[in-house]
Every structure is written in structure tokens, then in C-alpha cells.
N, C-alpha and C positions, 0 to 999 in steps of 0.2 A: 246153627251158629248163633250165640247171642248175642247181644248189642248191649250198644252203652246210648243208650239218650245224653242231650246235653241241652240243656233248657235254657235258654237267653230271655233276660229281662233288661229293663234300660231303671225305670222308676219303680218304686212303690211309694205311692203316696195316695191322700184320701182324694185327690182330684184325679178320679179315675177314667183311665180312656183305652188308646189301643197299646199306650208305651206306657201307660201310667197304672199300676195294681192297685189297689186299695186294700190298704193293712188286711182286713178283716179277709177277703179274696185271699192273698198272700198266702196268710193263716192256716187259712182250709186247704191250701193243696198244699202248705210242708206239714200240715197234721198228717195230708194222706199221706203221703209218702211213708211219713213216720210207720202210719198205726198199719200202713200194707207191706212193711219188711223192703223198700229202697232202703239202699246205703250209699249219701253220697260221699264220691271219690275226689282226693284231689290232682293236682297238675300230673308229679311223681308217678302215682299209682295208675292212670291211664295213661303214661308212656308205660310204664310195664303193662300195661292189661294188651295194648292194643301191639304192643311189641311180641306179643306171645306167650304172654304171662297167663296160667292157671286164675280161671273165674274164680272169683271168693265166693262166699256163702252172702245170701243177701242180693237182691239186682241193684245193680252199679246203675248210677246215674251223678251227670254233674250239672252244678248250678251255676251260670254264668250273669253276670251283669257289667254293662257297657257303660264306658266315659266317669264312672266312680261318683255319682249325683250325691248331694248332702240328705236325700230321705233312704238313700241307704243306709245310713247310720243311724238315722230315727227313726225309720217305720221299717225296713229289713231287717237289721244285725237282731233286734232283741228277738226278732221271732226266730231267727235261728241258733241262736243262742238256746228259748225255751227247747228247743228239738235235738240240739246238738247236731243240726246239720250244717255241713261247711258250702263253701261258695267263693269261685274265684271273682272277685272286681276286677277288669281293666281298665285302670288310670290313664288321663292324659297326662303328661307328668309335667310340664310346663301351665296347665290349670291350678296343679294342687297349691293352695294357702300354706302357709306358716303360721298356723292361730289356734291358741287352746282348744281344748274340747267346747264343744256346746251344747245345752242340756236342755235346752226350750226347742222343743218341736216345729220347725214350721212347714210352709203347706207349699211345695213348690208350681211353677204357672207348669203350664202342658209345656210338651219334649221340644216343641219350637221356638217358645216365646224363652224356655231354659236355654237354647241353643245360641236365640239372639242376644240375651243375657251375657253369657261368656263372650261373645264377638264385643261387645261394649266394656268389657273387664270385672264384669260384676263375679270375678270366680268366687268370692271371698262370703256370695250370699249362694250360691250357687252350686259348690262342690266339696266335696270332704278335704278335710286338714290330715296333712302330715300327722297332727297329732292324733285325729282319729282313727285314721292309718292304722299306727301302732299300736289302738287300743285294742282295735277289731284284731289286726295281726296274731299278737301276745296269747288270745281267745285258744289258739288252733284251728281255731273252724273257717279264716278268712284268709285267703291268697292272693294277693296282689298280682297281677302280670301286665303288661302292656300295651297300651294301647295306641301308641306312640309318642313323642316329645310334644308334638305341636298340634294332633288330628291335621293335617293339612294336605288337601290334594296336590300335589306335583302338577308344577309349570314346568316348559320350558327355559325360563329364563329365571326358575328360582334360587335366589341368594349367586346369580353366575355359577350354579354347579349343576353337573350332570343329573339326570336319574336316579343314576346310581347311589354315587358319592351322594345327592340330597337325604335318600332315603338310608343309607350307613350310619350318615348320622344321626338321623331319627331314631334310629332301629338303637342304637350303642347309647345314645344319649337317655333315653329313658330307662334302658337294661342299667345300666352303672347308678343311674339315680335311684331307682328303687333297691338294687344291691346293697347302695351307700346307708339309704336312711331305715334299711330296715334288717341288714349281716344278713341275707339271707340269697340264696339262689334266685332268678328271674328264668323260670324258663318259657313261660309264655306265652304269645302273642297274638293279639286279635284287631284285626283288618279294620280301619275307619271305613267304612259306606260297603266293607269285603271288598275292598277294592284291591286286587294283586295279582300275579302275572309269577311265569317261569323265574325271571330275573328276580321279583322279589322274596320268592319264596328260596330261593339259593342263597341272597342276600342276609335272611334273616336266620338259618341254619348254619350260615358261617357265622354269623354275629353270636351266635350261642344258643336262641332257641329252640328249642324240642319239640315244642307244642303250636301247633298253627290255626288258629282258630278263625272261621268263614264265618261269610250271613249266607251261605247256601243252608237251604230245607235240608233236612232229611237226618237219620240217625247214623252209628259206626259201631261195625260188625270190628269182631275182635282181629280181622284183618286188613282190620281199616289203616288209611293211609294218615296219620301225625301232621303229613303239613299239609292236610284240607280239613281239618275237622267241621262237620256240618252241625248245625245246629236247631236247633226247635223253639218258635217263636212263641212267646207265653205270655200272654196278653192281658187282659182285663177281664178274666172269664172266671165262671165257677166250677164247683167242682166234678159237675157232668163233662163238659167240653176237657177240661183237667185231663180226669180219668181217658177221654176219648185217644185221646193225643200221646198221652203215655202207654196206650195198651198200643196203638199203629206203632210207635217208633220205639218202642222195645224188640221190636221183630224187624230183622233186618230186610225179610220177605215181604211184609206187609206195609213196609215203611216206602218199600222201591214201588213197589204196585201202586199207592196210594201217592206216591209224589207223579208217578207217570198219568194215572185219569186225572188228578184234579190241582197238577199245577204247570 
């Protein structure tokens, strides 16, 4: 039975770590992809593949990145632009700016100091603009989906609303936002911290999403289940460890075997 990999990234930037790629890094593993015959898929196409839809020619694979950071617009989009390979963002959608494009590169701090950044309001140095949104969009190769309105863990006493009701609006308030500023479908969604439960995956299937995306390890056999998508963490390595990763969780056998010894 074959699989579909899905490779989560947060950064690419030249301050390279375990969340942070560095262009050059980047580079060499969507070259490989390219020059080894991967094709990757977007949102649409893996609810069909994984729905029962006939394999294409080509191994499927998708590229995911988290929270929509401003060096995916500098140091991601143009490498895959050069490959033509696509890549879902999930936005938080109450971070995103309203500010022209920007055309000077900068160098963003590691995933925490960027974290504590946003918590002080610095989104406007910190994450991609609405307008770069739509450049990338316009492209084909770039999908927006959701990440939620706010990234915010649920209290009991948030805003006076239940659970529930907190997280409908989370879930509906960024689906309609991205809908609005981009005419396009949101089908979507991927977990702050993969934090989720029965209720919210009900919650987020009535809201309209198709696509449920986890920070659980492991890859999705074409009879995989839509609202756990699992994913593979892609880190700051080169193209030996690359290749390693993508040869285990292309196999759906080799992917369960290996997340059982060594995680």
C-alpha cells in the first residue's frame, strides 16, 4: 500500500537550528525531491488520494509549514518557485499584517525568541503580510490553510465561553478570513502544539474542514484517516538524514516499525 509523506517545517532562515532550515539545506532537499521524481500534492488532491483516489504517476508527497513566519517568503517561496513545487502555510490569522510586499531579506531570531516577538505584537517584523499571501497564492504552488484565529490554548474561563463555542469561533473565524481575502476554499487545518481531542475534530469537520492536520510522527497510507493527518519533522539536516526520512515514511510498513523501536 503506498503512502503519502508530509513534511513539516516552521522556518527557513540562515540562523539554522532544529526549527530553523537554512536556504542552502532547504535547497538540497527540494532539489532532491525534484531530480528523484516526488510530486508534491496539494490540500484537494490528498483528500482525493487518501479518500480512495487512484495513485498518480510520480510519489506524492506534501510540504507543510507552520504559523506563516516572514522567511517563508524570503528564503522558502523562491526555492520553490525555482522547482515548482507547492507547499501548504498554516496562518494564524489574527498575526497576519496589512503591509506591502517587502523585498529586503531579513534574518529572523530562533522559533522562541520569534514566538516571544509575536506575544509583544511585533507581528508586522515577524510574519508574512496579507499582501505577500496573495503573491505567493496567485503563484499555484502556495495554499494557505489554518492555523487558527488566535494560536491560543483554551481556559476554562476564556472570553466566558465554553470549549466548545471558544474553539467554533477560532475554527470559523479564520476559515471566513482566509476565504474573504484570498475567493478561495479553506479546507485545511492544522493543530497549535497538535493539541485536539474527539470534540475538536467533530467541531472542525462541521466548520468545513476536510483536511486535519497533527504534530503526531509518522506517515498516511492511502487509507489513512483525513482528520489525523500525521506528519514528519524536517529539520535542519542535510541531504543524507533528508533522503533517510523520506525513504522510512514513504512505506507505510517501515514508517509503523520505525516510529514503534525508536519513538
Amino acid at each position: 500500500m503506498p503512502a503519502i509523506p508530509i513534511l513539516m517545517y516552521h522556518h527557513v532562515n540562515p540562523e539554522g537550528n532544529a526549527l530553523n532550515v537554512r536556504p542552502d539545506l532547504f535547497e538540497k532537499q527540494i532539489r532532491y525531491l525534484s531530480e528523484k521524481g516526488y510530486r508534491t500534492v496539494g490540500v484537494q488532491e490528498l483528500i482525493e488520494l487518501l479518500g480512495g483516489g487512484s495513485m498518480p504517476a510520480g510519489k506524492p508527497v506534501m510540504l507543510t509549514f507552520d504559523d506563516g513566519w516572514l522567511d517563508n517568503w524570503f528564503y522558502a517561496f523562491p526555492v520553490l518557485k525555482r522547482y515548482s513545487m507547492k507547499a501548504v502555510i498554516f496562518v494564524v490569522t489574527s498575526w497576519i499584517p496589512e503591509i506591502e510586499l517587502r523585498k529586503n531579506p531579513v534574518v529572523l531570531p530562533r522559533h522562541r525568541e520569534c514566538m516571544e516577538g509575536v506575544r509583544e505584537g511585533k507581528t508586522d517584523d515577524l510574519i508574512i503580510s496579507w499582501s505577500e499571501i496573495r503573491e505567493m497564492h496567485s503563484s499555484g504552488l502556495i495554499e494557505i490553510g489554518s492555523h487558527t484565529h488566535n494560536h491560543h490554548r483554551w481556559a476554562d474561563d476564556e472570553l466566558g465561553l465554553t470549549r466548545a463555542e471558544y474553539l467554533k469561533t477560532e475554527l470559523r473565524t479564520s476559515k471566513d478570513m482566509i476565504e474573504t481575502m484570498l475567493g478561495t476554499d479553506c479546507k485545511a487545518l492544522c493543530w497549535p502544539w497538535g493539541d485536539y481531542d474527539e470534540e475538536s475534530v467533530r467541531i472542525a469537520t462541521e466548520t468545513g474542514y476536510g483536511a486535519l492536520f497533527t504534530t503526531e510522527k509518522g506517515t498516511n497510507s492511502t487509507a489513512g484517516d483525513l482528520s489525523r493527518l500525521k506528519r514528519i519533522v524536517i529539520g535542519n539536516i542535510g541531504p543524507s538524514s533528508f533522503r533517510k526520512k523520506l525513504f522510512i515514511h514513504s512505506s507505510p510498513i517501515l514508517s509503523r516499525l520505525y516510529m514503534r523501536l525508536f519513538h
